[in-house]
N, C-alpha and C positions, 0 to 999 in steps of 0.2 A: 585644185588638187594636184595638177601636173605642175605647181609653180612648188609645192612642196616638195613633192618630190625630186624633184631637179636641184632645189638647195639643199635634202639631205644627201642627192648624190655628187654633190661639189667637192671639189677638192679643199676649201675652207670647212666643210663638218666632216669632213675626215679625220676620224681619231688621232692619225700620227702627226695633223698638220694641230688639232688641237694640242696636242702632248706639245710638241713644239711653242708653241704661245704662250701656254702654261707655265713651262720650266723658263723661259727667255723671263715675261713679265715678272715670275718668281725671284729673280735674282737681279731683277735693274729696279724695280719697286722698293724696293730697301735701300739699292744703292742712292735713288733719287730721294728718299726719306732721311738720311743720314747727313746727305751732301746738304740737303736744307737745314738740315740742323744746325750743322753747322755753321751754317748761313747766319742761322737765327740767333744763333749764340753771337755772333758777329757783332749781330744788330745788336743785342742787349750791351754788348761792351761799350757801342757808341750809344747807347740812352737814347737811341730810336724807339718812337712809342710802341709799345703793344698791343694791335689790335688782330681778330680774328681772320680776316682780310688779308695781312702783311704778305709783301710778295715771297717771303720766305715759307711761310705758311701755307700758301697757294701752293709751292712745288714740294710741301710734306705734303698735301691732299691729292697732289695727282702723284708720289708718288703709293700710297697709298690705296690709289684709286687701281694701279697699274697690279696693285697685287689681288685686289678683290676681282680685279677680271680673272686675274689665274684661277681664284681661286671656283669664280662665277663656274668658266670653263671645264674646272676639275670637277665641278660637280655638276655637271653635263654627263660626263664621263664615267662617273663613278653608276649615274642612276643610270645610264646606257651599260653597265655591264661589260664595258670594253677595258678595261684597265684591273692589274691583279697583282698580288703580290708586293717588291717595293715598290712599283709604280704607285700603284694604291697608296702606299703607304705616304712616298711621299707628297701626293693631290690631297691627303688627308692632312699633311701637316702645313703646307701652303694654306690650306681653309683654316687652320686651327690657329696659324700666323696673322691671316686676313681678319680674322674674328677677332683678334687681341687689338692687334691697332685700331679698328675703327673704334671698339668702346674704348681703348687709350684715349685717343686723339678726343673724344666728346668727352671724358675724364679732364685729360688736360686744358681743354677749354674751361671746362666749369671750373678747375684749379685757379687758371689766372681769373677769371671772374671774381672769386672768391678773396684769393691768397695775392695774388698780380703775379710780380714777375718770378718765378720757383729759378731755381740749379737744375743741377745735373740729378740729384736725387730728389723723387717726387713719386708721390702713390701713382703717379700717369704714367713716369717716364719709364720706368724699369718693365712694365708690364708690355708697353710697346716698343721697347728692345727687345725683351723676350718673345714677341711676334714677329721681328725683326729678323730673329736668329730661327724661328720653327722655320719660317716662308724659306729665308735661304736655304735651311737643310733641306728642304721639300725640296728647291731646287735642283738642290744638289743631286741628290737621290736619282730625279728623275733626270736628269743627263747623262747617270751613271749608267742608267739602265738606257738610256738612247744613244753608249757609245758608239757604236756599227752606224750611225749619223751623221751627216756634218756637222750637227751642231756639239761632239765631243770637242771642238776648237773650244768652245764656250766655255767646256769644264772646268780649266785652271783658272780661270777670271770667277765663276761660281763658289770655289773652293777659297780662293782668298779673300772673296766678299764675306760668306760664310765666318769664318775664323777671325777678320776683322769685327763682326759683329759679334761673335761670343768671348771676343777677349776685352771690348767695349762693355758688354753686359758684367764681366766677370770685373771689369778697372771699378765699375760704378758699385756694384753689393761690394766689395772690398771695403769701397768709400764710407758703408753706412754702417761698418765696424769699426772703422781707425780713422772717422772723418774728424778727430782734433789736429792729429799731424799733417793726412793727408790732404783735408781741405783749405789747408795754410798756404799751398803751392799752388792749387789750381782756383784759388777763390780769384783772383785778378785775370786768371783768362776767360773762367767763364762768370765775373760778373758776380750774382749771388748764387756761385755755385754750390754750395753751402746751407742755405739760409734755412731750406724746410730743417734739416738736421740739429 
């Protein structure tokens, strides 16, 4: 019982240090999901096989992985009663982020099982952008509200991960209204970036 108590009085289950971990993993979780995409697009240009495995793959699930902690932690937080307002708000949208990619990602998996290698538009990929971009806003939010912190350094690094991923979400729905012109340009970078369409 004293071993409990001494870890709920630690400086790691301290609310402000969880808030911190939260918003950090919020905003590098996406970044590490994107940067492997990119990876993976990579791979698909060089007709590197596709398996689930791929080491590109591996650093979309741990970045992934890095936002389900945020998201694990915010809802520590929220059933503790310690977090209110946009704080809340944003630990609700990191969760609502986290929830999107992991059924994405088991989405996208069953896609290439199915389908093999998809583009840029796929029933998978837009809805784990779109989780992409809650999780950052989560971030966001809650840095905004831990400016009087050190960790307000982090902010502008948050804000243009943020805005990167909703101008990526917004490049790709564009794609799946005008993708006879537009996917004439980007079919050769990303491979069959096109193809579901």
């Amino acid at each position: 019982m004293k071993l409990i108590q001494r870890l709920s009085n630690s400086s790691l289950t301290k609310s402000s240090t969880i808030i911190s971990f939260v918003s950090i993993l919020a905003v590098i979780g996406p970044v590490v999901v994107v940067s492997a995409g990119f990876w993976d697009a990579v791979s698909h240009l060089q007709k590197e096989p596709e398996f689930f495995w791929s080491p590109s793959h591996i650093v979309v699930y741990t970045g992934v992985s890095m936002t389900t902690c945020a998201a694990i932690m915010g809802c520590v937080l929220i059933l503790r009663k310690s977090v209110h307002g946009s704080l809340k708000t944003g630990i609700k949208l990191v969760i609502a982020g986290s929830i999107l990619q992991i059924i994405s990602g088991f989405g996208d998996s069953l896609s290439h099982d199915v389908f093999g290698i998809d583009g840029l538009i796929s029933w998978s990929h837009q809805p784990l952008e779109l989780g992409l971009v809650l999780a950052s806003l989560g971030g966001v939010l809650i840095l905004k509200n831990r400016e009087h912190t050190k960790l307000k350094a982090f902010l502008p690094f948050a804000i243009i991960a943020f805005l990167f991923f909703t101008t990526w979400l917004i490049f790709n729905i564009v794609l799946i209204f005008g993708h006879t012109i537009q996917c004439i340009q980007i079919y050769e970078i990303f491979s069959s970036g096109c193809s579901i369409l």
